[in-house]
C-alpha positions in Angstrom: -14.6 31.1 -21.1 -15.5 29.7 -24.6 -17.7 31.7 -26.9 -16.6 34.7 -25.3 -14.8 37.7 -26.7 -11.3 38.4 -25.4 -10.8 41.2 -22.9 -8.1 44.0 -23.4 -5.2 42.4 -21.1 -5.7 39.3 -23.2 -5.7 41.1 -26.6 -2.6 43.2 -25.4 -0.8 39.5 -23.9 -1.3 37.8 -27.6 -0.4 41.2 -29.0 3.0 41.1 -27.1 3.7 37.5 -27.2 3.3 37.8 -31.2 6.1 40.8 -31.2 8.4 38.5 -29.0 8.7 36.4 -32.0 8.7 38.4 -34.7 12.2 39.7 -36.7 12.0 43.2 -36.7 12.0 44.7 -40.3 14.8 47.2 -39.7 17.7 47.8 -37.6 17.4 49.8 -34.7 17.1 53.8 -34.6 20.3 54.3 -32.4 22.5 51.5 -34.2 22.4 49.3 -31.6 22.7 45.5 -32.1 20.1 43.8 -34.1 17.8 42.1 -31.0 14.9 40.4 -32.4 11.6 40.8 -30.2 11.7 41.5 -26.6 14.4 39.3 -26.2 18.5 38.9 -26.7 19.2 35.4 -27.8 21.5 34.9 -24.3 18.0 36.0 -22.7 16.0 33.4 -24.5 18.6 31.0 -24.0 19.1 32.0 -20.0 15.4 31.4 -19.9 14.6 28.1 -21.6 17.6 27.1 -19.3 15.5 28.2 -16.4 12.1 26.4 -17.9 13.7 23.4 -18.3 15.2 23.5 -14.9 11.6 24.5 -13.1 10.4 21.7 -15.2 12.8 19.1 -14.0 12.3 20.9 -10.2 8.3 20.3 -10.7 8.5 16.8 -12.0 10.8 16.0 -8.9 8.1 17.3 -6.5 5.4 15.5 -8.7 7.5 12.4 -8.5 7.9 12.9 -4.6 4.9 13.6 -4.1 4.0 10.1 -5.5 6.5 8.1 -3.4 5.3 10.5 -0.4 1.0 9.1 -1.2 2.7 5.4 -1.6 4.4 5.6 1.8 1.3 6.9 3.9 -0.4 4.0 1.8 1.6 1.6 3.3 1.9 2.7 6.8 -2.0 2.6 6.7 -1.8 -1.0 5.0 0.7 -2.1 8.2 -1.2 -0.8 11.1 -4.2 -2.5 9.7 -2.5 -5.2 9.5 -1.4 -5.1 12.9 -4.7 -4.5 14.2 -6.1 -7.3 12.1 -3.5 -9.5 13.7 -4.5 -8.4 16.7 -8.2 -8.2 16.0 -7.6 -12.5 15.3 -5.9 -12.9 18.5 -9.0 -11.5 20.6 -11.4 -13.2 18.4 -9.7 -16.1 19.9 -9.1 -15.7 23.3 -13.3 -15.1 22.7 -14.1 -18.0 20.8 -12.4 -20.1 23.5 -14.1 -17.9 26.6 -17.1 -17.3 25.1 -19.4 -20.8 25.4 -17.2 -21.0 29.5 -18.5 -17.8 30.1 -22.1 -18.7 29.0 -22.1 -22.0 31.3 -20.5 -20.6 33.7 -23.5 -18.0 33.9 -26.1 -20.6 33.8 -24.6 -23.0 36.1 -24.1 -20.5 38.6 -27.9 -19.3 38.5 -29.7 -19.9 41.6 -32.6 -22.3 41.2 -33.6 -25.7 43.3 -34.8 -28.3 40.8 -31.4 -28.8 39.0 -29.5 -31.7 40.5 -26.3 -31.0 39.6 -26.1 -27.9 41.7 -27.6 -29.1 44.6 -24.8 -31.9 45.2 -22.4 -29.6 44.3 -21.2 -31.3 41.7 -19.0 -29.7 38.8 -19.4 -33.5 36.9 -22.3 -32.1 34.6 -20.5 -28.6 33.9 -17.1 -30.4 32.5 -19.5 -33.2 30.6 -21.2 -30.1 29.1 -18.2 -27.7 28.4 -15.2 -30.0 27.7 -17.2 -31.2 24.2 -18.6 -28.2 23.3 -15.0 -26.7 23.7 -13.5 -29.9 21.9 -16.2 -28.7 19.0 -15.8 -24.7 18.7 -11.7 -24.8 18.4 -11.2 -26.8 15.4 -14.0 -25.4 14.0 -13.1 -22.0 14.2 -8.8 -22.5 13.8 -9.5 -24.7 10.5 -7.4 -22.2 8.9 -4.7 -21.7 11.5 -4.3 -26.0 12.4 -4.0 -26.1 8.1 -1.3 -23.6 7.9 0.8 -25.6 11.0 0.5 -28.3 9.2 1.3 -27.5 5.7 4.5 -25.6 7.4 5.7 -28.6 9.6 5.6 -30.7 6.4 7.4 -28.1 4.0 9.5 -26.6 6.7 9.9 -22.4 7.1 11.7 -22.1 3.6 8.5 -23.3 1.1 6.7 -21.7 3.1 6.2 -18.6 0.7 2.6 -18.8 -0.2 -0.8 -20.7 -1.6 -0.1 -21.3 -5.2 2.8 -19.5 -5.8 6.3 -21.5 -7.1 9.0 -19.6 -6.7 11.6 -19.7 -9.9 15.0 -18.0 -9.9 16.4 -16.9 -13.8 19.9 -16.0 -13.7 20.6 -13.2 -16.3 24.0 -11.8 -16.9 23.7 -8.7 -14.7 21.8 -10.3 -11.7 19.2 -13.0 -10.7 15.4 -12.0 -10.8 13.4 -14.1 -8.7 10.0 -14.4 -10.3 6.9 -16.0 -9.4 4.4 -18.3 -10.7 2.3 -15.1 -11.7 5.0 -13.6 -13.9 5.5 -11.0 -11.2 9.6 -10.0 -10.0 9.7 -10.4 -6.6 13.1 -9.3 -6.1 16.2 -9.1 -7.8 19.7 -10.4 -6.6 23.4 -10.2 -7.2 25.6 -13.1 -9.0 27.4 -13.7 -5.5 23.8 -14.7 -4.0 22.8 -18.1 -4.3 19.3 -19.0 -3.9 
């Protein structure tokens, strides 16, 4: 509300925030204590007490709240992780069924001219599907056949990831294992050896 005027509960709110901190200019009519403001010192004291502690109590639930977002982040990052994994397991049980299925439906069309279906022969199916079969596999587990291969050479404990060394630096409270990014990965004790 810039540009406005202030309203009366605002003009009385400045007016009684201002007389909180003033001194006042003589002692009190019934010769009680000097008090300055509204306020006894213990009172001020009590209450920056309690603002520090409400601080303290709302930066804990800010903080919590954090961790709580990061957590629900990450249990949406695993289950679509899982269902990637499993996502790449039926796009392979379909790359393999997929071209069968399709020669399986045209094979078992019923029509006269084709020869190989009136010897009943399954010769011309396996010429057809064995190749095309030897073909679509590779082609579509490049990635997976490269992975089995790079870990049967390096074995299960290299096996950390594409591009990334793996360094430990031992410092005199623990070891930090860092990456070839820069990044920490994790930190360890002096007992553990890498």
């Amino acid at each position: 509300m810039e540009g406005q005027p202030p309203t009366e509960g605002e003009k009385l709110k400045r007016k009684a925030s201002d007389k909180a901190t003033q001194k006042p200019k003589s002692p009190s009519r019934l010769g009680a204590q000097n008090i300055e403001g509204f306020f006894s010192f213990k009172a001020k004291v009590y209450l920056a007490d309690v603002y520090d502690h409400m601080d303290f109590a709302l930066d804990s639930l800010d903080m919590f709240a954090g961790i709580s977002e990061n957590l629900i982040n990450y249990a949406f990052n695993v289950a679509s992780y899982d269902m990637n994994m499993v996502m790449s397991r039926l796009t392979l049980v379909t790359i393999i069924f997929l071209p069968l299925t399709l020669l399986t439906g045209y094979f078992g069309m019923n029509f006269d001219p084709f020869w190989a279906v009136n010897h009943n022969s399954d010769l011309f199916f396996w010429k057809i599907s064995l190749p095309v079969m030897a073909a679509l596999i590779p082609l579509f587990m490049y990635k997976d056949i490269r992975k089995a291969v790079q870990y049967t050479k390096t074995g299960p404990d290299a096996a950390v990831g594409e591009g990334i060394t793996v360094t430990a630096v031992l410092f005199s409270r623990g070891t930090q294992v860092l990456s070839s990014t820069g990044f920490a990965l994790m930190n360890l004790r002096d007992e553990i050896l890498l």
